[in-house]
N, CA and C atoms of all chains as a GROMACS GRO file, in nm:
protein
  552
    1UNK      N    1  -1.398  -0.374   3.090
    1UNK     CA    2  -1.413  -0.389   2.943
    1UNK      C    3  -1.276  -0.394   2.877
    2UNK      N    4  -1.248  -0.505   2.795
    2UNK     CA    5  -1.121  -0.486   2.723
    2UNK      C    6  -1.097  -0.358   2.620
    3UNK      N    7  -0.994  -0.327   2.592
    3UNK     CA    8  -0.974  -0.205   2.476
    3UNK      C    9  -1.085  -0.224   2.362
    4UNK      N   10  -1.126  -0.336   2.317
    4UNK     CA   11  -1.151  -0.346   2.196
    4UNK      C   12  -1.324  -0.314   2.198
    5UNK      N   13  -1.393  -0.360   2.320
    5UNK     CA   14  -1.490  -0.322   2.360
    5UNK      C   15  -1.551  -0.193   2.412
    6UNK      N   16  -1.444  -0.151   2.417
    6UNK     CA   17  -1.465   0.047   2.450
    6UNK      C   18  -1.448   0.049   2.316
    7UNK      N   19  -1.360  -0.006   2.257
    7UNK     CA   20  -1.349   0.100   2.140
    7UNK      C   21  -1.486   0.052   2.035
    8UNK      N   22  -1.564  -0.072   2.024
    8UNK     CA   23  -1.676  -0.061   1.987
    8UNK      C   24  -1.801   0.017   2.073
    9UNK      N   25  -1.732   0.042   2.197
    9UNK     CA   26  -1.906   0.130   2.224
    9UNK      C   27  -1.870   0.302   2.173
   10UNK      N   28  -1.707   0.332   2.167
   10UNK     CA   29  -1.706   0.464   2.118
   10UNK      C   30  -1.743   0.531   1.975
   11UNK      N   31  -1.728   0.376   1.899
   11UNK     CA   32  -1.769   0.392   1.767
   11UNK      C   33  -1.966   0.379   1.715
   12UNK      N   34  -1.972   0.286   1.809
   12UNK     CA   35  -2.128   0.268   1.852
   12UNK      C   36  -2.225   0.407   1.840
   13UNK      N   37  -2.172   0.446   1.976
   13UNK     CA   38  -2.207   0.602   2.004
   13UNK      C   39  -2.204   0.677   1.950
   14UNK      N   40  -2.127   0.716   1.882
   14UNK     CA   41  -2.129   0.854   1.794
   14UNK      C   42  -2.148   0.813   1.670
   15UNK      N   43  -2.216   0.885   1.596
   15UNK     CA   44  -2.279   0.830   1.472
   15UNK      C   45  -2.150   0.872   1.383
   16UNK      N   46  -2.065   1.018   1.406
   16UNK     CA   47  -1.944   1.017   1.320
   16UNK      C   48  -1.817   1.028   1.398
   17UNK      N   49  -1.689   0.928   1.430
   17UNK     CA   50  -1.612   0.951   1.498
   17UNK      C   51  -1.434   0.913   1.374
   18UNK      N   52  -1.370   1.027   1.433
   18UNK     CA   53  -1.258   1.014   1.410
   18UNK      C   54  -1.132   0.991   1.523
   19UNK      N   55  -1.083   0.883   1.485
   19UNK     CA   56  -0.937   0.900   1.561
   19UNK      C   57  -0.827   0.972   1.480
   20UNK      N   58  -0.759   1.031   1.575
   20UNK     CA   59  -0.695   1.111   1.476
   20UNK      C   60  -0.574   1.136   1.566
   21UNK      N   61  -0.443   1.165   1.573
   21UNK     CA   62  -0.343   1.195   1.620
   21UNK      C   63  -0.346   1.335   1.630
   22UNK      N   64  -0.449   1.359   1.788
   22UNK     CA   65  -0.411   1.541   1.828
   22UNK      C   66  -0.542   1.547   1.780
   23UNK      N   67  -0.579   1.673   1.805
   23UNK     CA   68  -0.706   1.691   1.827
   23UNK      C   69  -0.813   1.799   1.676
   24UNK      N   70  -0.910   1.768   1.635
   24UNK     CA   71  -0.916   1.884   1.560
   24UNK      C   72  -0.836   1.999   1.532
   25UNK      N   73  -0.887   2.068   1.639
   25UNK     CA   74  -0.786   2.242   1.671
   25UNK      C   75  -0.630   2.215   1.661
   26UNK      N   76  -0.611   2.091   1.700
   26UNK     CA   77  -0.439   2.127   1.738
   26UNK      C   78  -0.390   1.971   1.677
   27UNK      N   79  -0.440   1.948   1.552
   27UNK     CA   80  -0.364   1.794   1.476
   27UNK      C   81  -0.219   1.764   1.529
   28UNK      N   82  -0.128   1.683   1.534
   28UNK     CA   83  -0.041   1.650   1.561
   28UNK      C   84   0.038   1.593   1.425
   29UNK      N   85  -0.045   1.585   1.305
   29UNK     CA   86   0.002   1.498   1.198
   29UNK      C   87  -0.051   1.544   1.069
   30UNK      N   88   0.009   1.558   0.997
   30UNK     CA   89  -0.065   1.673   0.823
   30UNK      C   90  -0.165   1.541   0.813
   31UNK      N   91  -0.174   1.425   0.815
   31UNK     CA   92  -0.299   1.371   0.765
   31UNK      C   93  -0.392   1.363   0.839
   32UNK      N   94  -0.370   1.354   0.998
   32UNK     CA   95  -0.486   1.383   1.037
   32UNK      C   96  -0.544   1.551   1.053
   33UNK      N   97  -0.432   1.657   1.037
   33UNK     CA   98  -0.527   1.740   0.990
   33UNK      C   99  -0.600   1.774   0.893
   34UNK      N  100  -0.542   1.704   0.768
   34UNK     CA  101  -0.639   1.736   0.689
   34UNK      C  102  -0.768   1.655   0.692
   35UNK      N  103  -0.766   1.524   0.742
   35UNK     CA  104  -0.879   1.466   0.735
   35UNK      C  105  -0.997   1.600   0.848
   36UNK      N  106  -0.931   1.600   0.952
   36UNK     CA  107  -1.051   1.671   1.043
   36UNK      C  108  -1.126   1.773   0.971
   37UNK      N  109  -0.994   1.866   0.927
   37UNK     CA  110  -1.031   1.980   0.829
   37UNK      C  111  -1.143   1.956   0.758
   38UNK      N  112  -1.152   1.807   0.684
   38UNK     CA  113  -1.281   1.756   0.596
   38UNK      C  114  -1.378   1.798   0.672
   39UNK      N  115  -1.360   1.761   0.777
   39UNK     CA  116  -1.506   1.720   0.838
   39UNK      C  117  -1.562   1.870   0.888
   40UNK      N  118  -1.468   1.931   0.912
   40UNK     CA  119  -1.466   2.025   0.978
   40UNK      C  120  -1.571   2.154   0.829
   41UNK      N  121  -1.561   2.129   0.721
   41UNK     CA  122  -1.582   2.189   0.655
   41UNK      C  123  -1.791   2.169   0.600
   42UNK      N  124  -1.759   2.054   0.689
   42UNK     CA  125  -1.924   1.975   0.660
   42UNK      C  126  -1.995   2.047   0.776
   43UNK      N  127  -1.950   2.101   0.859
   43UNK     CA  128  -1.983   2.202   0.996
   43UNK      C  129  -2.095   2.115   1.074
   44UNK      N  130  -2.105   1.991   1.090
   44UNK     CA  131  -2.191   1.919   1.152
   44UNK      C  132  -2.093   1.867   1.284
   45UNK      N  133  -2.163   1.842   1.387
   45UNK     CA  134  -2.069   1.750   1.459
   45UNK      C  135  -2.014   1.642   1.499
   46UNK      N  136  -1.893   1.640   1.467
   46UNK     CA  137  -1.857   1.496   1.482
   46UNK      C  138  -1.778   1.435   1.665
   47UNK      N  139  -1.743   1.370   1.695
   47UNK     CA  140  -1.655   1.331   1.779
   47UNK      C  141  -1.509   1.247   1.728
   48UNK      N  142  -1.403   1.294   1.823
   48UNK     CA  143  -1.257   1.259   1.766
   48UNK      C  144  -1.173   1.211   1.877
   49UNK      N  145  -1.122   1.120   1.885
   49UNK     CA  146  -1.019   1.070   1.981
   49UNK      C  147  -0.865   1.077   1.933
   50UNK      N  148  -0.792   1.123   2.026
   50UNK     CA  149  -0.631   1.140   2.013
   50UNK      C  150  -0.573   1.024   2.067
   51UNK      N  151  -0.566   0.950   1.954
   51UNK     CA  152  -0.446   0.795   1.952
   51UNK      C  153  -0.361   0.822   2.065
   52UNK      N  154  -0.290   0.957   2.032
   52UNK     CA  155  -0.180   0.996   2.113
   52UNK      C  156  -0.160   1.012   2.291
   53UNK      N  157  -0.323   1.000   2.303
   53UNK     CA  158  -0.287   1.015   2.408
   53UNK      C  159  -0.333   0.901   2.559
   54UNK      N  160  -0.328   0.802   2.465
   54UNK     CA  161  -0.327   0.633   2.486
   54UNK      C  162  -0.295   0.554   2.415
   55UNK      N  163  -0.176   0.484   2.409
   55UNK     CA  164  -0.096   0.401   2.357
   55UNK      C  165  -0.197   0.278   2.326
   56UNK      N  166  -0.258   0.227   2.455
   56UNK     CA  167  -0.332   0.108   2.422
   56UNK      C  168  -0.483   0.151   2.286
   57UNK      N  169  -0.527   0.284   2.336
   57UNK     CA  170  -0.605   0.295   2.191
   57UNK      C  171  -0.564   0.328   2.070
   58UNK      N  172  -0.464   0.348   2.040
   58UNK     CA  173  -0.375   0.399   1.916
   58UNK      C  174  -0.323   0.242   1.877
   59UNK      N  175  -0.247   0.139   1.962
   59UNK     CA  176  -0.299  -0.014   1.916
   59UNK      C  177  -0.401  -0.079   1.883
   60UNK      N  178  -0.481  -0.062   1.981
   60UNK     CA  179  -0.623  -0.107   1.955
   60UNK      C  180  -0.712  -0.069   1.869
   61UNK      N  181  -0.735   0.036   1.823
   61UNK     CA  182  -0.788   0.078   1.691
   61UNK      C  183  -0.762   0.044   1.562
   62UNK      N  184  -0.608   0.043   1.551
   62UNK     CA  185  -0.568  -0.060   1.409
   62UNK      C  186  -0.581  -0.202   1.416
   63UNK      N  187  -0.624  -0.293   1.542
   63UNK     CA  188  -0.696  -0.402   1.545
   63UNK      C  189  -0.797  -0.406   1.492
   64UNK      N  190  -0.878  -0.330   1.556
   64UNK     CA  191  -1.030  -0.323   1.601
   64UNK      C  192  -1.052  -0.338   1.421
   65UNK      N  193  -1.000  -0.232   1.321
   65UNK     CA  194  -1.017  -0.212   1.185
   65UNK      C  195  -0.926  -0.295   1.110
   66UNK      N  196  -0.841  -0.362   1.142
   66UNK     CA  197  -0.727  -0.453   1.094
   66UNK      C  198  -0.693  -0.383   0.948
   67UNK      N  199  -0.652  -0.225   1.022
   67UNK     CA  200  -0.600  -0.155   0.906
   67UNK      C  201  -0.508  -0.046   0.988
   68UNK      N  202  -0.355  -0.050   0.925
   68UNK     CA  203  -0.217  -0.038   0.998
   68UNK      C  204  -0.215   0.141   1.043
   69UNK      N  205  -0.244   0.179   0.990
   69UNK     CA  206  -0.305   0.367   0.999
   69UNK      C  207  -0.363   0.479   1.066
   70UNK      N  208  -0.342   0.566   1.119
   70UNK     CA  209  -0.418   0.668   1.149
   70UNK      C  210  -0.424   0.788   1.057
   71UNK      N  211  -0.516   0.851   1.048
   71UNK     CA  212  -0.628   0.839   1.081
   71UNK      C  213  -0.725   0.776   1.053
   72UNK      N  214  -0.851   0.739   1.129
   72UNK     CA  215  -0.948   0.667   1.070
   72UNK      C  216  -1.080   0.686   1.085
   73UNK      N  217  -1.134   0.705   1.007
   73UNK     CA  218  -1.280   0.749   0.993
   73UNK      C  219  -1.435   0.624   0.995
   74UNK      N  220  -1.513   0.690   1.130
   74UNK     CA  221  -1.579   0.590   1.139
   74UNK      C  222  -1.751   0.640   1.142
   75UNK      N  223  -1.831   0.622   1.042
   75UNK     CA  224  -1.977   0.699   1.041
   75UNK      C  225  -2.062   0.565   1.052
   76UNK      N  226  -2.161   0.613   1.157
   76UNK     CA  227  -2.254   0.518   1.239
   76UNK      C  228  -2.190   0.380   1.238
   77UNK      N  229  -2.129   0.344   1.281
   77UNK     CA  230  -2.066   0.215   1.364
   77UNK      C  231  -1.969   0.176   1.214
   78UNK      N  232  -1.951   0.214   1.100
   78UNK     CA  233  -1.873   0.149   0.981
   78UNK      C  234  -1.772   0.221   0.941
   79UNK      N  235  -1.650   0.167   0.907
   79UNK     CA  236  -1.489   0.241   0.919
   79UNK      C  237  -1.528   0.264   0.753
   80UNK      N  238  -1.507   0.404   0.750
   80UNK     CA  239  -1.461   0.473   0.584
   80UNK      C  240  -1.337   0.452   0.530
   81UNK      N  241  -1.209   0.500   0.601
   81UNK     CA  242  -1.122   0.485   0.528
   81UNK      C  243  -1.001   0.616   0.626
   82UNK      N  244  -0.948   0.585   0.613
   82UNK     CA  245  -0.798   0.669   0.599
   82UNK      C  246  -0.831   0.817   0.538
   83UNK      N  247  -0.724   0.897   0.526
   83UNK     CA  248  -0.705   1.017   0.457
   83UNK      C  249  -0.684   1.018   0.322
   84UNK      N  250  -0.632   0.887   0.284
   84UNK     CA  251  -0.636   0.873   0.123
   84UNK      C  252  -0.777   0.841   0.104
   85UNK      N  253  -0.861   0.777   0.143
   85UNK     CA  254  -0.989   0.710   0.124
   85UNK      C  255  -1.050   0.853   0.092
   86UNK      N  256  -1.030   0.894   0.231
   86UNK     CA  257  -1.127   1.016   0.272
   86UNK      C  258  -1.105   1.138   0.147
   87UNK      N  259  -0.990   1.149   0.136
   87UNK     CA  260  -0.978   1.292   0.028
   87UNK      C  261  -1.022   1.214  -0.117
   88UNK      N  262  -1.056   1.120  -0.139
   88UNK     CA  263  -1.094   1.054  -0.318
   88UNK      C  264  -1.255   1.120  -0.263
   89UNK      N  265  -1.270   1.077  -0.147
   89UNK     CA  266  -1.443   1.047  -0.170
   89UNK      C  267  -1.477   1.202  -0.122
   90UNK      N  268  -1.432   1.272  -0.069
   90UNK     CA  269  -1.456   1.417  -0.029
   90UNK      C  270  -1.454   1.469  -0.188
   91UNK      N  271  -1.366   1.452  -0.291
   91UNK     CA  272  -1.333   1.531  -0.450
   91UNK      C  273  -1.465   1.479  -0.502
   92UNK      N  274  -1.501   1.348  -0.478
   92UNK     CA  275  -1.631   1.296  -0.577
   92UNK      C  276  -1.748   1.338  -0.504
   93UNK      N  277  -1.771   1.422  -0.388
   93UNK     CA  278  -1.867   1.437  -0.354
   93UNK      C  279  -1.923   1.301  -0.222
   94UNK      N  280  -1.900   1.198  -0.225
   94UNK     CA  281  -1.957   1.072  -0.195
   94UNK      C  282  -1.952   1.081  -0.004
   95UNK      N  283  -1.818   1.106  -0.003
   95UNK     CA  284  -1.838   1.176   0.138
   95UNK      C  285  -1.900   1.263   0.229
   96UNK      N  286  -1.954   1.337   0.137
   96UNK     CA  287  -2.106   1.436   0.158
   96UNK      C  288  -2.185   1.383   0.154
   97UNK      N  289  -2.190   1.291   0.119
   97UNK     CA  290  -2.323   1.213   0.098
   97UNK      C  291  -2.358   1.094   0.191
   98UNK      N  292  -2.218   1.026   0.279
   98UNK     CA  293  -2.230   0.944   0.382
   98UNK      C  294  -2.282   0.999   0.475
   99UNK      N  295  -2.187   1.166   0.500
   99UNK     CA  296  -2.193   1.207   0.631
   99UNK      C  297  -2.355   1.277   0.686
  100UNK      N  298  -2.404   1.316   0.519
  100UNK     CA  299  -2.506   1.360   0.534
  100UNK      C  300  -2.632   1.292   0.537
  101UNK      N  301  -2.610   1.127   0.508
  101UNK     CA  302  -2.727   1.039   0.481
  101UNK      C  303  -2.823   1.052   0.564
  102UNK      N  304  -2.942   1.069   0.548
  102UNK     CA  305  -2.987   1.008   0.668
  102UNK      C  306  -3.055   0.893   0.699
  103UNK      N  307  -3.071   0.875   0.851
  103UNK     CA  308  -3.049   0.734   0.913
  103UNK      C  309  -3.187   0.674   0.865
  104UNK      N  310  -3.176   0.562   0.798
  104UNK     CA  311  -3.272   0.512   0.768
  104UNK      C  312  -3.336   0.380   0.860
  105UNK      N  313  -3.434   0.381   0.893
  105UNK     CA  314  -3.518   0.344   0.989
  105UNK      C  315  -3.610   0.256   0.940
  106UNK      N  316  -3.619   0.099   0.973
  106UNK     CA  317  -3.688   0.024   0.857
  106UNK      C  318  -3.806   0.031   0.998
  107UNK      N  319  -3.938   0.038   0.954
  107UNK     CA  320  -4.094   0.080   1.026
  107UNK      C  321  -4.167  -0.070   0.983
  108UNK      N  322   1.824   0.090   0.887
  108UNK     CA  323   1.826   0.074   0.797
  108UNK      C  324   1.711   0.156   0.688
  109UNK      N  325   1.721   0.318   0.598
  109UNK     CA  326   1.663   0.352   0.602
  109UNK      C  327   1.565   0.269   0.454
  110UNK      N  328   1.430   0.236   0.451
  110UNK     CA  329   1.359   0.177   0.344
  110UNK      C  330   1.348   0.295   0.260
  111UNK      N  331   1.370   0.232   0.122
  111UNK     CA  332   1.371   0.327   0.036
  111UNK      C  333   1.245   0.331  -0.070
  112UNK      N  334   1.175   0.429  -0.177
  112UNK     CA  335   1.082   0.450  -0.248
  112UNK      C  336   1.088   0.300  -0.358
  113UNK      N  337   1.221   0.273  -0.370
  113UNK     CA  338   1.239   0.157  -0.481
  113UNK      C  339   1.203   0.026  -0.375
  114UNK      N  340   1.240  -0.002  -0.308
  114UNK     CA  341   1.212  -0.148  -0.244
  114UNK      C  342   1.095  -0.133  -0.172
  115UNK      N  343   0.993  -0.055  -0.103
  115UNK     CA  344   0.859  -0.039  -0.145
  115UNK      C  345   0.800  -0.048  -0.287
  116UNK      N  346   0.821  -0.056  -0.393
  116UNK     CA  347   0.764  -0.043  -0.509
  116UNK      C  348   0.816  -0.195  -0.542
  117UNK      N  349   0.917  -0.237  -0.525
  117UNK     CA  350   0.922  -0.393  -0.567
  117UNK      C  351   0.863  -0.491  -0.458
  118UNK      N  352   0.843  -0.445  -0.322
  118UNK     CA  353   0.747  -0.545  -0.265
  118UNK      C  354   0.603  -0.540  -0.287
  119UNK      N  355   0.574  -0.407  -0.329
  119UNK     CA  356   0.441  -0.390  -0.399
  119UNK      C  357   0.396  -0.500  -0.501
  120UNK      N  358   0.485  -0.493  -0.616
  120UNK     CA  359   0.449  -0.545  -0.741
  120UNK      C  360   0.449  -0.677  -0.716
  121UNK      N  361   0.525  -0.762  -0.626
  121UNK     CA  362   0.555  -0.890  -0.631
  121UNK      C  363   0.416  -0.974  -0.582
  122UNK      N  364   0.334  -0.875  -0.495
  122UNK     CA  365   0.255  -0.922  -0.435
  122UNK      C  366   0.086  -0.907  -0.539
  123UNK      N  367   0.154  -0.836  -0.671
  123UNK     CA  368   0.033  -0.813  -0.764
  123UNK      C  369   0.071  -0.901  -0.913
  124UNK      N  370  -0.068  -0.867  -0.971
  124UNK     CA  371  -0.041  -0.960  -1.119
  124UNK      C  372   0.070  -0.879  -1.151
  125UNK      N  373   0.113  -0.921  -1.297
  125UNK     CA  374   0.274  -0.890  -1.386
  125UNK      C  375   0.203  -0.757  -1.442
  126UNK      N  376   0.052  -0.756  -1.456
  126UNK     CA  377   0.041  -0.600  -1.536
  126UNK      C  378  -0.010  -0.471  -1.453
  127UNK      N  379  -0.003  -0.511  -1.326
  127UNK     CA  380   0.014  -0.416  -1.265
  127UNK      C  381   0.135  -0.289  -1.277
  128UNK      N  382   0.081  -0.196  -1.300
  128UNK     CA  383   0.203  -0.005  -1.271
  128UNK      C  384   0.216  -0.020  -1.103
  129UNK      N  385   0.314  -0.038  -1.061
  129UNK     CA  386   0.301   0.074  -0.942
  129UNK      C  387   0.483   0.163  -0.946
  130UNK      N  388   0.418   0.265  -0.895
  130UNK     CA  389   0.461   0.431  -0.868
  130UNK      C  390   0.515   0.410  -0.732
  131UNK      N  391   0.610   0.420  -0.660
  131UNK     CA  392   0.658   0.492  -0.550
  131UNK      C  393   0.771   0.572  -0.531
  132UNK      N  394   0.721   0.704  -0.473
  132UNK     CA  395   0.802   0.835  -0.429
  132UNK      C  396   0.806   0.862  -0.313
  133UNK      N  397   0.910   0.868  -0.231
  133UNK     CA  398   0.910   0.914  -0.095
  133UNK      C  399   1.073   0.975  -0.028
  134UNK      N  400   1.036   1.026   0.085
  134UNK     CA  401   1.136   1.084   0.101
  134UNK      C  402   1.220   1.028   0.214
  135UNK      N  403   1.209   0.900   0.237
  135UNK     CA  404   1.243   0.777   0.348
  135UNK      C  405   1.168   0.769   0.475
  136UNK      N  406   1.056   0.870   0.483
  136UNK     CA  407   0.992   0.886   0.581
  136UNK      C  408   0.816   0.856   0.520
  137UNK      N  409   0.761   0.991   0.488
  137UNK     CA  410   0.646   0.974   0.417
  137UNK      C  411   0.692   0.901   0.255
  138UNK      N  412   0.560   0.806   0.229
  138UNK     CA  413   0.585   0.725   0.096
  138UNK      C  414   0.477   0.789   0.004
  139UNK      N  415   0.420   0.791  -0.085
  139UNK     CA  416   0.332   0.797  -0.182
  139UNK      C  417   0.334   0.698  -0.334
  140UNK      N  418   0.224   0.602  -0.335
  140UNK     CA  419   0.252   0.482  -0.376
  140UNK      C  420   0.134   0.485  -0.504
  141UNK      N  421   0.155   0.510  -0.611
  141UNK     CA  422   0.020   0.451  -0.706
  141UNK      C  423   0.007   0.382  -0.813
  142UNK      N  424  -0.084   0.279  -0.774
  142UNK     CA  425  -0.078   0.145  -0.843
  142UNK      C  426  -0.192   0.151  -0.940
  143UNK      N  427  -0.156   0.119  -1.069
  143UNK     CA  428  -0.265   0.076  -1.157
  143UNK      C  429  -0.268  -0.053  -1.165
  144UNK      N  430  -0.419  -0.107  -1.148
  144UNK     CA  431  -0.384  -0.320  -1.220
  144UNK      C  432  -0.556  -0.329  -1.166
  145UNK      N  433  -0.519  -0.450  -1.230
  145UNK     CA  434  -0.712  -0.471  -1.257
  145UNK      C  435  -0.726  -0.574  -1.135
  146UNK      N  436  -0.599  -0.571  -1.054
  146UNK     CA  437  -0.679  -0.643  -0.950
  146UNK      C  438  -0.741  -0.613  -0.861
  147UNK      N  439  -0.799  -0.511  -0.872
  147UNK     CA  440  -0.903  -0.393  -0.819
  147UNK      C  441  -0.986  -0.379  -0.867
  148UNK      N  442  -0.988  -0.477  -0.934
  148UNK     CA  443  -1.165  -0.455  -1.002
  148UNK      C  444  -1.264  -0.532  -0.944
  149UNK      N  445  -1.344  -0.431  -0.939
  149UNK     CA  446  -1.463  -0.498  -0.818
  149UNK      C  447  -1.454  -0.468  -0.692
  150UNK      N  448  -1.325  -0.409  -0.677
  150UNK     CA  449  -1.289  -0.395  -0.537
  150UNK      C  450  -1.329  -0.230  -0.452
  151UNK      N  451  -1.395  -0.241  -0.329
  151UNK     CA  452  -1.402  -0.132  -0.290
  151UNK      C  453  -1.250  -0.023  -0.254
  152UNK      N  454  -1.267   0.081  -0.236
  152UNK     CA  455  -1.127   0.198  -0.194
  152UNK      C  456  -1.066   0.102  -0.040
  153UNK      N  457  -1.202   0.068   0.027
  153UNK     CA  458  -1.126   0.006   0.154
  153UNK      C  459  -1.093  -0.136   0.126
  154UNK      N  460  -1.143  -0.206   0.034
  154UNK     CA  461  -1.063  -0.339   0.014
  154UNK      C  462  -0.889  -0.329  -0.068
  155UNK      N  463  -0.936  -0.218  -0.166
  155UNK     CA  464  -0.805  -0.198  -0.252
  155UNK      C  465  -0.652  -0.213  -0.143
  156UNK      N  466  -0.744  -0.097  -0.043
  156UNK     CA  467  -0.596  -0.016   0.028
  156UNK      C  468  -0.543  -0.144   0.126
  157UNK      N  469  -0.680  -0.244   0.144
  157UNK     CA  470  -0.620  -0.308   0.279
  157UNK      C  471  -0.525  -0.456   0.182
  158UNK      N  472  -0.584  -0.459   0.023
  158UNK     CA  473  -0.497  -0.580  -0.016
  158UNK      C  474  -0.350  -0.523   0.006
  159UNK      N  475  -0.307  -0.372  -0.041
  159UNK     CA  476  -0.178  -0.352  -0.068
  159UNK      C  477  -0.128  -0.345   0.095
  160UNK      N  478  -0.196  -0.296   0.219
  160UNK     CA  479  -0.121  -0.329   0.304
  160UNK      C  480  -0.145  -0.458   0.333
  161UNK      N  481  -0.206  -0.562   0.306
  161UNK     CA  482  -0.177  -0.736   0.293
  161UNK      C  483  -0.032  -0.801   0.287
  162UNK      N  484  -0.046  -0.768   0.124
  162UNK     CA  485   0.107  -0.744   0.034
  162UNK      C  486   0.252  -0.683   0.111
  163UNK      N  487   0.193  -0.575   0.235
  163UNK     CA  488   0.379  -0.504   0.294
  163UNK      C  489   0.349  -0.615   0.445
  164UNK      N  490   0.280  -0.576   0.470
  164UNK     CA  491   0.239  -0.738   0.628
  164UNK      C  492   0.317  -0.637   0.709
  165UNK      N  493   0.406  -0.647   0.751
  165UNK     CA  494   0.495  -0.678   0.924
  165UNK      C  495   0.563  -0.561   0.888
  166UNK      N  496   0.578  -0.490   0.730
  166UNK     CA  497   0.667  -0.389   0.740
  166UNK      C  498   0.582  -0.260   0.749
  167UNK      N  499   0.398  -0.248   0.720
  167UNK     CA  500   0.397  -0.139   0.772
  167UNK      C  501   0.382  -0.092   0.934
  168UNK      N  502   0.381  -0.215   1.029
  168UNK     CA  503   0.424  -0.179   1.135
  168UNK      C  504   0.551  -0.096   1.178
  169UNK      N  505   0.656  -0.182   1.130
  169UNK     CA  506   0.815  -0.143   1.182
  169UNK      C  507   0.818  -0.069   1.060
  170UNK      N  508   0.856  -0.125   0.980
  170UNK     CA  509   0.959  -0.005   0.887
  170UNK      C  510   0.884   0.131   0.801
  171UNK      N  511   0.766   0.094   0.746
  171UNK     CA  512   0.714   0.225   0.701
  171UNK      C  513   0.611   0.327   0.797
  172UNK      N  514   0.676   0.420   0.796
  172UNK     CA  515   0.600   0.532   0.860
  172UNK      C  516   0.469   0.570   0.828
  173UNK      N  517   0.463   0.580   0.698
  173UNK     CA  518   0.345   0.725   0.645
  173UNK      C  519   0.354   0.651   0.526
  174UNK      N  520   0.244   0.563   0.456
  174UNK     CA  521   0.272   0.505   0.321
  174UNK      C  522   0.106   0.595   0.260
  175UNK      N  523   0.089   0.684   0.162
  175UNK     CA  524  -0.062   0.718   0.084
  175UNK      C  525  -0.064   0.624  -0.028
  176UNK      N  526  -0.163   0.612  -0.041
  176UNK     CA  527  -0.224   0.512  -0.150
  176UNK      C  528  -0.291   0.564  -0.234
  177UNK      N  529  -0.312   0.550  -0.395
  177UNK     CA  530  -0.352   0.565  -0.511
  177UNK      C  531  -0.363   0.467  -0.553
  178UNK      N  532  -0.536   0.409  -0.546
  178UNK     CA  533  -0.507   0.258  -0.624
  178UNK      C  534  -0.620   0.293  -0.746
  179UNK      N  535  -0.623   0.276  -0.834
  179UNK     CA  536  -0.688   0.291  -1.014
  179UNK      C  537  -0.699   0.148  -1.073
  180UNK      N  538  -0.801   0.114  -1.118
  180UNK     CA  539  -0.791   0.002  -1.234
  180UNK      C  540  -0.744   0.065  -1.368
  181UNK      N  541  -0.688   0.014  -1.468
  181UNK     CA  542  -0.667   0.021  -1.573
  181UNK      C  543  -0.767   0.148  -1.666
  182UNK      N  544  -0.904   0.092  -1.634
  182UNK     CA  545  -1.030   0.172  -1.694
  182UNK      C  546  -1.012   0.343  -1.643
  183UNK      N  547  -0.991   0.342  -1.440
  183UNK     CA  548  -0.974   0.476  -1.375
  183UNK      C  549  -0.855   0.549  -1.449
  184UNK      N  550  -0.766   0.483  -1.476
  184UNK     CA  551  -0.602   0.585  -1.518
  184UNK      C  552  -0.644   0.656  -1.603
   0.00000   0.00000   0.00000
């Protein structure tokens, strides 16, 4: 599988995933800790990958989103935004409201 | 060559209408950038942020590190 194809089945898979430089517990970067911190405060679980510790996915991810940045936030297969994104929509509430949607199921 | 808060803020503007504000402060490393202009209107937070990195292209690879974004229409300020 090329990079870009893992990195759609990792985003696939987990309904909320962050890449993030370093890990929840141990950030490597003030924006990606504060983004985790977000999430971290919603106490649900998410999944997180460390850019850092593959060069080719820390490239490939700012492809994949053709957005130059880490961190990046991705809920059920669709990219949110960055840490600037993320802290507007965490203050308005709206981010509570993605993470908490639920999955709607057309019957 | 270190990029400075002012020549981020003039490649900003050049790439927006004439009544666009933009703001940049940084400390040659992390930037913090905020732009008022209505060419954000209509526009989602993830379209806003990805026109202004449109607008820097090739330099937020190489030259800027850490750029945050504040983008407002006229109406938000």
């Amino acid at each position: 599988m090329s990079i870009q194809e893992q990195l759609k089945q990792v985003i696939d898979e987990n309904e909320i995933v962050l890449f993030m430089k370093g890990t929840p517990d141990f950030p490597q970067c003030g924006f990606s800790g504060k983004t985790a911190q977000m999430l971290q405060s919603f106490e649900i679980p998410f999944a997180s990958v460390d850019v850092l510790a593959s060069e080719e996915v820390r490239q490939g991810i700012k492809e994949y989103s053709s957005w130059p940045t880490i961190p990046q936030l991705y809920v059920r297969g669709e990219f949110v935004g960055g840490c600037d994104i993320m802290s507007e929509l965490y203050e308005s509430g709206e981010l509570a409201a993605i993470i908490k949607a639920e999955k709607t199921e057309s019957s | 060559m270190t990029i400075t808060a002012d020549q981020i803020e003039q490649w900003i503007r050049v790439g927006l209408s004439e009544q666009a504000q933009v703001s940049v402060e940084g400390d040659g490393r992390h930037f913090f950038a905020t732009i008022v202009s209505d060419d954000f209107l209509g526009q989602s937070l993830i379209a806003r942020h990805q026109m202004i990195y449109k607008i820097l292209g090739d330099k937020m690879h190489a030259e800027i590190h850490a750029l945050s974004l504040k983008t407002l229409t006229t109406a938000e300020a």
